[in-house]
C-alpha positions as CSV (number, residue, x, y, z in Angstrom):
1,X,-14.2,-9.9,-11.8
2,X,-10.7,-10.8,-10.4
3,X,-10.5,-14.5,-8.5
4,X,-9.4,-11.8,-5.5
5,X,-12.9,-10.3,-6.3
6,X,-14.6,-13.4,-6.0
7,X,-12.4,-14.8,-2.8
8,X,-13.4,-12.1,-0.8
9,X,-17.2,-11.6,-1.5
10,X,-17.5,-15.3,-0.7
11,X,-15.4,-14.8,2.7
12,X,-17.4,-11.7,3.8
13,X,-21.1,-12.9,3.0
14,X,-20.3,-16.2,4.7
15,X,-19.0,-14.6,8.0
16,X,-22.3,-12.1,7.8
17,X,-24.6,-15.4,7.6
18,X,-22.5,-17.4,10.0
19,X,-22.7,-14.3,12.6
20,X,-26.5,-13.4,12.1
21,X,-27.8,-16.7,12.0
22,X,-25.2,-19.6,13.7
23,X,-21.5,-20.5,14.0
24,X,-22.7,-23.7,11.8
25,X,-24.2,-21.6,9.1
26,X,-23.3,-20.7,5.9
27,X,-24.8,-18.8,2.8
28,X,-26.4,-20.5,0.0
29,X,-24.5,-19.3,-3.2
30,X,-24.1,-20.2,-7.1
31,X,-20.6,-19.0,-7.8
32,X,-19.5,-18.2,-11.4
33,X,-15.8,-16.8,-11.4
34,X,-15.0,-16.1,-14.6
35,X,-12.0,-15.7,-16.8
36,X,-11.2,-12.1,-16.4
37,X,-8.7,-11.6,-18.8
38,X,-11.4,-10.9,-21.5
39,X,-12.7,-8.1,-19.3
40,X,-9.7,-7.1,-18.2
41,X,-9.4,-2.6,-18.2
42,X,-12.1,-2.5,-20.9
43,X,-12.0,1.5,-21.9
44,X,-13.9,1.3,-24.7
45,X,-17.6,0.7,-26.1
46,X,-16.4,-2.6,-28.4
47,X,-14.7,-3.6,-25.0
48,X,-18.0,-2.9,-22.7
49,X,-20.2,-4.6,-25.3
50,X,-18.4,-7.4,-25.0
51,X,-19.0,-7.6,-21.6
52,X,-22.3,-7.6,-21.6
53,X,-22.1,-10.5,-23.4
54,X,-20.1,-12.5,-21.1
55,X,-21.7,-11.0,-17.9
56,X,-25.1,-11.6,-19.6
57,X,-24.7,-14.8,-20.1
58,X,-22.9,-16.0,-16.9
59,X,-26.4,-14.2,-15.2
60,X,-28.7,-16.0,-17.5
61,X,-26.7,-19.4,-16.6
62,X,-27.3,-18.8,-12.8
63,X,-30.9,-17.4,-13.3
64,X,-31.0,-20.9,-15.0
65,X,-29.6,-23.0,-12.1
66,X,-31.8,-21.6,-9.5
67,X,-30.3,-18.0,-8.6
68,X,-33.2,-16.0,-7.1
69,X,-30.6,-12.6,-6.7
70,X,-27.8,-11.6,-8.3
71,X,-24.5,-9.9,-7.8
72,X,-21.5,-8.4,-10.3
73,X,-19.3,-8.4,-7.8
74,X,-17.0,-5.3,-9.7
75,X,-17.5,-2.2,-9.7
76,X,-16.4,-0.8,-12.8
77,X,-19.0,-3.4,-14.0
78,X,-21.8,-2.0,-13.2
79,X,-21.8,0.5,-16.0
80,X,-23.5,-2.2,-18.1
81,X,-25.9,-3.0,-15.0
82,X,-28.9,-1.9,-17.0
83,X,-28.1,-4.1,-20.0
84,X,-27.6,-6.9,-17.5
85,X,-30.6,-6.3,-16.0
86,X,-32.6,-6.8,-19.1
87,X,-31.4,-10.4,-19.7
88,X,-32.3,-11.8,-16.7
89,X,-35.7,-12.1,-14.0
90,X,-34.4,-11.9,-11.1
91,X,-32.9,-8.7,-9.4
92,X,-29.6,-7.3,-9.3
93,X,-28.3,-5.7,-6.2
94,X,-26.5,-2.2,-7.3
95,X,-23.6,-1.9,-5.5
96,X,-23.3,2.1,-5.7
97,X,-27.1,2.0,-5.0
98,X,-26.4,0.1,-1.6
99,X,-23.6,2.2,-1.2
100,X,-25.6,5.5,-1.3
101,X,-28.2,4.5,1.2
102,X,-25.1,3.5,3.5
103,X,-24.0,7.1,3.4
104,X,-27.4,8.9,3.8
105,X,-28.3,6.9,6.6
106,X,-24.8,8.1,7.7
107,X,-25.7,11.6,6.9
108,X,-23.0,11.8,4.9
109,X,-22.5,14.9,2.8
110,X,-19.3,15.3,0.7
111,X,-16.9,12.2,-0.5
112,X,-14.1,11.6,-2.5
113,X,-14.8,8.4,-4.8
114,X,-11.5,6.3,-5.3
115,X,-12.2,3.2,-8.1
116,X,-10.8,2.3,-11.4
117,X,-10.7,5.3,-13.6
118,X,-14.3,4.6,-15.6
119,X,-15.9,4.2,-11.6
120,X,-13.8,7.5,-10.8
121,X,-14.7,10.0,-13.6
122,X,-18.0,8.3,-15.4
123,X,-21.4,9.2,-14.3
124,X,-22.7,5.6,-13.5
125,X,-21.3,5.4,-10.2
126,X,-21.3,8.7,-9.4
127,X,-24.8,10.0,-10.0
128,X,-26.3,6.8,-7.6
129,X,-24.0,8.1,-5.0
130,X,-25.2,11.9,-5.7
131,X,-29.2,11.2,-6.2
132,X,-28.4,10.4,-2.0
133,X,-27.5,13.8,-1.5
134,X,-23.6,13.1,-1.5
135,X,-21.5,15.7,-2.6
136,X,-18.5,14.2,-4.8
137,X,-15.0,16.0,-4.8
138,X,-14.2,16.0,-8.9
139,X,-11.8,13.5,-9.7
140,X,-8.5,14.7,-9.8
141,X,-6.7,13.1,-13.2
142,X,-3.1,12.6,-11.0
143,X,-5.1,10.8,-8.7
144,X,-7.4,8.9,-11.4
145,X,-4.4,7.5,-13.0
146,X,-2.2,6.2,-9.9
147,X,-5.6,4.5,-8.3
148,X,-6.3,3.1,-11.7
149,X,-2.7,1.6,-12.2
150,X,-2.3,0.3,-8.6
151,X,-5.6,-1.6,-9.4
152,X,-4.9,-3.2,-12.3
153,X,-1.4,-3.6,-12.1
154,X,-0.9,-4.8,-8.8
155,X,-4.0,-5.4,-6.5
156,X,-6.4,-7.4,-9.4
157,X,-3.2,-9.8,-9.9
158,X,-3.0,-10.5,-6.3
159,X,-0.3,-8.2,-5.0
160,X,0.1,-6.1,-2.5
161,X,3.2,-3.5,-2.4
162,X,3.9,-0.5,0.4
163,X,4.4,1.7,-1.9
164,X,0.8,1.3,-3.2
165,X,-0.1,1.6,0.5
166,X,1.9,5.1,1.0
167,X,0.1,5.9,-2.3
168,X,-3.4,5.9,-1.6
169,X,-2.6,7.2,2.5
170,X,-1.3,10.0,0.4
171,X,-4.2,10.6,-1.6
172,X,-6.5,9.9,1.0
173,X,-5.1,12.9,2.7
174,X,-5.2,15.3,0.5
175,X,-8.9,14.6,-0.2
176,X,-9.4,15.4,3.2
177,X,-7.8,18.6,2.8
178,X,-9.9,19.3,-0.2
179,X,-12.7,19.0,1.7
180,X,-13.9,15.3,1.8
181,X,-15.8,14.4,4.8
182,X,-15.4,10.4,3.8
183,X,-13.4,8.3,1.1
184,X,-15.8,5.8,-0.9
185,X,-13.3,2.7,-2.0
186,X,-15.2,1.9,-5.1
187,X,-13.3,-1.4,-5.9
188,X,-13.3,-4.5,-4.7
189,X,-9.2,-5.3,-3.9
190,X,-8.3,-1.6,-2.6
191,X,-9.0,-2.5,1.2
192,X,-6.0,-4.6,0.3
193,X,-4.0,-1.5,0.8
194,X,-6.2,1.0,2.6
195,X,-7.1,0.4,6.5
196,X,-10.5,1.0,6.8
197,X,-10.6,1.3,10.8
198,X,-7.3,3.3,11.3
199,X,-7.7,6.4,8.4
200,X,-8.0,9.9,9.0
201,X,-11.3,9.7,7.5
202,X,-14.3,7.7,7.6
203,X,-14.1,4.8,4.9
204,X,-17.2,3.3,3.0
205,X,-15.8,0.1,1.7
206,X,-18.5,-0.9,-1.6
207,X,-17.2,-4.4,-1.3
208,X,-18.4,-4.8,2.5
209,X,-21.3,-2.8,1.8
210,X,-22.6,-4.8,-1.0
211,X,-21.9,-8.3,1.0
212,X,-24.3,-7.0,3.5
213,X,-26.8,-6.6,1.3
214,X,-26.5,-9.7,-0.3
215,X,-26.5,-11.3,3.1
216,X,-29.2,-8.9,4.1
217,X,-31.5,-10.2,1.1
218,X,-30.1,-14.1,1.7
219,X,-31.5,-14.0,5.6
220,X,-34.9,-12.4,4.6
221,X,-35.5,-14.8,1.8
């Protein structure tokens, strides 16, 4: 929901189309970047009604202006995707759905999950991930609460520290040492501090994952 959200889903579906199709070409989008502060670390059910209303109404808006797909281009939003899904006609691309069939096809069989703490610790995300025969480590609380902060403290108001980087290289490695065959970066802005081609584990970035699908579904409509 961050404008860091939307910069970079734009940025990575338009290089996918401009690399599949031509270096002249560029995907056909309806943008709608809201005001996140409304939606800003919602942790309870007042909080997620209310964005259901927001989200449900921004979809219905670009249902209206000739969307034939949809993304919510968060993470921790997709816990009201079935509510969402309701108020509109057109489909919604699950981003932990897309991210499951990633990892099958991967054969991959035990992950640690790294989000804000609702994606971390709730079964939403988790149990898309699972019904793919991925074996998630149990969030560790210590862990749940520095990802969480680094998220919405730093990385969803643009910033980028070293410290946050040594945090989560930290925590990366001890999920490997707990067992975790891969890391799943279940939020948008944490590639901002994790390397996803130099780590000591495989990395299955949900943002880059979900822009292929949407530029997947844009190509083969």
């Amino acid at each position: 929901m961050s404008w860091v959200s939307t910069r970079a889903y734009y940025e990575r579906i338009n290089k996918l189309v401009q690399k599949e199709r031509s270096p002249t070409s560029s995907a056909p989008l309806l943008i709608e970047s809201l005001d996140y502060s409304p939606l800003y670390a919602v942790h309870d059910e007042e909080g997620w009604d209310r964005a259901v209303a927001i989200l449900g109404e921004s979809a219905q808006r670009l249902e209206s202006a000739g969307a034939e797909g949809l993304l919510v281009c968060a993470n921790s939003m997709h816990r009201v995707y079935d509510r969402l899904a309701e108020m509109v006609s057109i489909p919604l691309i699950h981003v932990a759905e897309e991210t499951g069939k990633a990892m099958e096809a991967r054969e991959t069989k035990s992950a640690a999950l790294l989000g804000t703490r609702s994606v971390m610790t709730e079964s939403f995300f988790r149990q898309r991930l699972v019904a793919h025969g991925v074996d998630l480590l149990p969030p560790d609380m210590e862990d749940v609460e520095m990802v969480d902060s680094i998220i919405y403290k730093e990385l969803m108001l643009g910033k980028v520290s070293r410290d946050a980087e040594r945090a989560l290289k930290t925590i990366i490695t001890r999920k490997e040492q707990a067992g975790a065959e891969a890391i799943v970066l279940a939020c948008t802005e944490l590639a901002l501090v994790v390397d996803t081609d130099a780590n000591v584990l495989p990395v299955f970035d949900t943002t880059e994952i979900h822009s292929q699908a949407a530029a997947d579904w844009i190509m083969a409509g």
